[in-house]
C-alpha positions in Angstrom: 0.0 0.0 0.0 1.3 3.7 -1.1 0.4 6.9 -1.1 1.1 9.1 -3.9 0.0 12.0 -5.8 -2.1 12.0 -8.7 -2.1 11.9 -11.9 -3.2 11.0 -15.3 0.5 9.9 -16.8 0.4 6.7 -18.7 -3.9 6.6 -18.4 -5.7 3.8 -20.6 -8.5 5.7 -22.3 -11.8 4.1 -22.0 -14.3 5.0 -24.5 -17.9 4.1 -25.4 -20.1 4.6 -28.7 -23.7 4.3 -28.8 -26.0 4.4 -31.7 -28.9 3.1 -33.6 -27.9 0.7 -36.2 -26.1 2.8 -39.1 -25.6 5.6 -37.1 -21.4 5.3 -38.0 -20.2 3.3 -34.6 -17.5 0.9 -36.7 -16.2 3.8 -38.4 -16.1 6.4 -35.4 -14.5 3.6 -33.4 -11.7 3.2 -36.1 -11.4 7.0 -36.6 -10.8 7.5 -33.0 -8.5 4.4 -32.2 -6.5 5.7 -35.1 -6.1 8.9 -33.7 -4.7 7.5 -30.5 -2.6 5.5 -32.4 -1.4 6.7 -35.2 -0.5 3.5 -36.7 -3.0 1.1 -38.2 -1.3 -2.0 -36.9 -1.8 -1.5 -33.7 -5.6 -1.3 -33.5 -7.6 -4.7 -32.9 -11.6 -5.1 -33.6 -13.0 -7.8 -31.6 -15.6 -8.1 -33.9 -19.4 -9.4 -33.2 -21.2 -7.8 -36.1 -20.9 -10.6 -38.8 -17.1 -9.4 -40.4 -18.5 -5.5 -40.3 -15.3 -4.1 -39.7 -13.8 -5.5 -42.5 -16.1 -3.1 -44.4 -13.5 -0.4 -43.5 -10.6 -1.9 -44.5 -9.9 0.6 -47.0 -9.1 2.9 -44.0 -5.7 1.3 -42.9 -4.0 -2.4 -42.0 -5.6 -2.9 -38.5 -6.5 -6.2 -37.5 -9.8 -7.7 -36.2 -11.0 -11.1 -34.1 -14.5 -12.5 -35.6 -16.2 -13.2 -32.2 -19.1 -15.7 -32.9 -21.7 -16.9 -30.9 -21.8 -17.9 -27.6 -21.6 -14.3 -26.5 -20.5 -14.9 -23.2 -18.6 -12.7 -21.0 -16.0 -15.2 -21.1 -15.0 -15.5 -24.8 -15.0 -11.6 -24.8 -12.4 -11.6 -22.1 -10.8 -14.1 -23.8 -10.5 -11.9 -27.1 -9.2 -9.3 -25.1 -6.3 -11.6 -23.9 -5.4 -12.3 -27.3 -5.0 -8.6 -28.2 -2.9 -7.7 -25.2 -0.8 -10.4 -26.1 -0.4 -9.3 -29.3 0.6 -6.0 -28.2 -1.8 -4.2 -29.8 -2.3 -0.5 -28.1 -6.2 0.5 -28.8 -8.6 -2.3 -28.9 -12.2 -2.0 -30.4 -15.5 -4.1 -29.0 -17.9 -4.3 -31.7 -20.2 -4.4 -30.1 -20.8 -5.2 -26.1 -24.1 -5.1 -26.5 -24.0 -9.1 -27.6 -22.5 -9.6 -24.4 -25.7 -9.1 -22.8 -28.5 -10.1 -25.3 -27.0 -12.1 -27.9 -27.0 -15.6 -28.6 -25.2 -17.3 -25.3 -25.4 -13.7 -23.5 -26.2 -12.3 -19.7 -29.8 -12.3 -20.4 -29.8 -16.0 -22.3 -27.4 -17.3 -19.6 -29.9 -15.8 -16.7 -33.1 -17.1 -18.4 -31.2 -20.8 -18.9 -30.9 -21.3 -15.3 -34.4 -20.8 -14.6 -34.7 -16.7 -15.6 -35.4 -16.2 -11.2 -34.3 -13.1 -9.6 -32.2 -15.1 -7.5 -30.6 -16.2 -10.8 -28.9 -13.4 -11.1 -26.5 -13.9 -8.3 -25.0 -16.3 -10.9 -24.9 -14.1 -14.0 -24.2 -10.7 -12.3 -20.3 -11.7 -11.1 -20.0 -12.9 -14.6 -20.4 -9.8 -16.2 -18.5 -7.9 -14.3 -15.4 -10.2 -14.7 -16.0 -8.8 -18.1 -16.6 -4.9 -17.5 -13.6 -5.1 -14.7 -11.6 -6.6 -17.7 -12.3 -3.8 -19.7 -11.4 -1.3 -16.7 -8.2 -3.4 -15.9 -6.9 -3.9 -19.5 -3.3 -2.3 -20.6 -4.4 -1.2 -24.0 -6.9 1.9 -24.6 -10.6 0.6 -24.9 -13.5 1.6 -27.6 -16.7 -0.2 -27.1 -19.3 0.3 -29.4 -22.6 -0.2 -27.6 -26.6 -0.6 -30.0 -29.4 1.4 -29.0 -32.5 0.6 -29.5 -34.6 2.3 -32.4 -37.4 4.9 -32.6 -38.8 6.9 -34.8 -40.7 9.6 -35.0 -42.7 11.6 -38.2 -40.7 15.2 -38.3 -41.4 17.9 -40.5 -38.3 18.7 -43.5 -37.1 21.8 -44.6 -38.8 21.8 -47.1 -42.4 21.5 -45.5 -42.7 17.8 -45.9 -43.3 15.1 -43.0 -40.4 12.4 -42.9 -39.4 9.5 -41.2 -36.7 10.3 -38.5 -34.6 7.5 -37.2 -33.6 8.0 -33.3 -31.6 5.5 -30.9 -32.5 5.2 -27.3 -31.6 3.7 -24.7 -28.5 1.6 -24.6 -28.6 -2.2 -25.2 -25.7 -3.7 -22.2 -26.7 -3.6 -18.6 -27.5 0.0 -16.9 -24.7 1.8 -15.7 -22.0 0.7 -18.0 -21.4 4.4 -19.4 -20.3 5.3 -15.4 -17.4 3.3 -16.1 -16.4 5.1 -19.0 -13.9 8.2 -19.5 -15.8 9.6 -22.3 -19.2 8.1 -23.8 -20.3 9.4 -27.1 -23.9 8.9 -28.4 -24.3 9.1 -32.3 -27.6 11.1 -32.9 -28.6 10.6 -36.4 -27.2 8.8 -39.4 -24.7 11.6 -40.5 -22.6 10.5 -37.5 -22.9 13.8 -35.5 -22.3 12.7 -31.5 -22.4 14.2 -28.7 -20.9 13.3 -25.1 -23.1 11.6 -22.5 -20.8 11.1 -20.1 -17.3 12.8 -20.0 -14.5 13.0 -17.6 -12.1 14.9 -19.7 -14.4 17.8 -19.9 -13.4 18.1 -23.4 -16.8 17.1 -25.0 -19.5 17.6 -22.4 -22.2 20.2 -23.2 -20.5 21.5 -26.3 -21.9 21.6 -30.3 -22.7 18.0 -31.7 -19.3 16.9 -34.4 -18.4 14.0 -36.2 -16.1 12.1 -34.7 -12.5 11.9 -36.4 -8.7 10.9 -35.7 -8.3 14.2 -34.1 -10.9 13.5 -31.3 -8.7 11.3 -30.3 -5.5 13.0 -30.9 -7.2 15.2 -28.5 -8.0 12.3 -26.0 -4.3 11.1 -25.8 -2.9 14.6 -25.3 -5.5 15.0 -21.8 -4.1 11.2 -21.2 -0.5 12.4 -21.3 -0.6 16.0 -19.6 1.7 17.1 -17.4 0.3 18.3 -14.4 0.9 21.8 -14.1 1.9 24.0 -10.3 -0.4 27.6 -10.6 2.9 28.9 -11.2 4.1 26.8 -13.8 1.0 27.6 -15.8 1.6 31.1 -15.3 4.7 31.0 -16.6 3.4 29.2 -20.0 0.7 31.9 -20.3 3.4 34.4 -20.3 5.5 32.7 -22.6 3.0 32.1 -25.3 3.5 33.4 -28.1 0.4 33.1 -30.5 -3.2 33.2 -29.8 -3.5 29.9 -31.0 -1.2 28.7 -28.8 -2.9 30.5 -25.6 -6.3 28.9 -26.5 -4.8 25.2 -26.9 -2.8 26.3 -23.3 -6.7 27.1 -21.8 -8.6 24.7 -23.4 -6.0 21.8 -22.0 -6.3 23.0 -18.5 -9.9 23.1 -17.0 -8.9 23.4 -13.6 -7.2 26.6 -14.4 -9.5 28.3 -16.0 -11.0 30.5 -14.1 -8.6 31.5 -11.3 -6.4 32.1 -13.8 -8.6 33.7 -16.1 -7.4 37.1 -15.6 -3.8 36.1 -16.7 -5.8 34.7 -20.1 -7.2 37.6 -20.8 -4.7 40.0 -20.5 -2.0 37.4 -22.5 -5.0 37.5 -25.2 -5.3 41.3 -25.6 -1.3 41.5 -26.0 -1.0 39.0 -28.4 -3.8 40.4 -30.4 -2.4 43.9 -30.1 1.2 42.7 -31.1 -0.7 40.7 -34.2 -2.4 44.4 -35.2 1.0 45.9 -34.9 2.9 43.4 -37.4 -0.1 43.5 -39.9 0.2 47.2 -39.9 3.9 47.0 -40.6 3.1 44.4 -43.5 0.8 45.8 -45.0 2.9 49.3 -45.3 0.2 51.4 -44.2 2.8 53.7 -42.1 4.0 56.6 -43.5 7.0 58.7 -42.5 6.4 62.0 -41.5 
């Protein structure tokens, strides 16, 4: 037993994404691990959605498990074995949500041995062998997670009622996204998402986006911040020397934001006066007198 300071050096990302079927999970999934990544081969798709992934193949050389039925918390953790074996750094579950309702899953497993409430005291430690192997793993995590489908008759642009396809609630056992760093929901089938869940603070009540390889550029770089002393941050908002770099600086470091936010602001107005004075200069608006 030790005690020692915190902090996020070296942190295994885990990541969920939710959405109606043909929302864009696969491909978000494979966008984002890339991003972490950068390198193809080190991405692994335990894959339960009949060879899906290999739809994307066109994206880079990454390689994928075919995880067939029985769905059972123990051939997922077994799949996960075999990618941390294989050193891979990111892997993807496509999907969880077999885990618990597919063929040889939770529910199948709790309604074989008699589907009782007491039942579950044998199911329930099962499953979370599996979600505590997902916590515990040494690579970064994606899971992709169905919802189930609505829909609802909206009324177009262009004055005409249509057919809108919505996901709801989450097909895995309640409480999974808790677990999670960052849970994305996909909200329609042009792939915009939005954060349901988010530790990083990087996603949570901001604009809907598509998911892409910089999301999770952005991911590792909160993974793999130093953490900063007030006065080592003050220092860096001195030094910075472009507005760009000043918002990257504050955007990084939530914790600082507003006690320091004085500091910000007046860094901000210099660096936008300093910018006024050199397009001035460039533009050779001066005149001698």
């Amino acid at each position: 037993m030790e005690l020692k300071q915190s902090k996020r050096a070296n942190v295994k990302l885990r990541i969920g994404i939710s959405g109606a079927s043909g929302f864009g999970k696969t491909h978000s999934a494979l966008l984002l691990a890339y991003g972490i990544t950068n390198d193809w081969n080190k991405i692994a798709v335990i894959d339960t959605e009949n060879s899906s992934a290999s739809l994307y193949s066109d994206l880079g050389n990454f390689n994928v498990v075919d995880l067939q039925a029985p769905y059972s918390p123990e051939r997922y953790k077994e799949a996960i074995v075999l990618c941390e074996k294989a050193s891979m750094e990111v892997i993807i579950i496509d999907s969880i949500s077999h885990e618990w309702n597919g063929t040889g899953g939770c529910l199948q497993i709790h309604e074989q041995l008699g589907g009782r409430f007491q039942d579950w005291a044998n199911v329930t430690p099962r499953h979370q062998s599996f979600i505590d192997k997902i916590l515990q793993s040494t690579c970064h995590i994606i899971t992709t997670t169905r919802r189930k489908t609505d829909y609802s008759l909206d009324l177009g642009n262009n004055g005409r009622t249509k057919v809108v396809k919505h996901g709801t609630k989450e097909i895995t056992r309640e409480g999974f996204e808790y677990e999670l760093t960052v849970n994305f929901e996909l909200v329609n089938d042009e792939h915009l998402a939005r954060a349901s869940k988010d530790r990083t603070g990087l996603f949570m009540n901001k604009p809907e986006f598509v998911i892409t390889a910089k999301t999770g550029e952005r991911l590792l770089k909160w993974c793999n911040v130093k953490h900063l002393t007030l006065q080592e941050m003050i220092s860096k908002i001195n030094n910075s020397l472009s507005i760009s770099e000043l918002t990257e600086l504050y955007n990084d470091n939530l914790k600082y934001q507003q006690v320091l936010q004085p500091q910000f602001k007046s860094k901000k107005e210099q660096l936008e006066k300093l910018s006024n004075l050199q397009n001035f200069s460039t533009n050779g608006t001066s005149t001698n007198t």
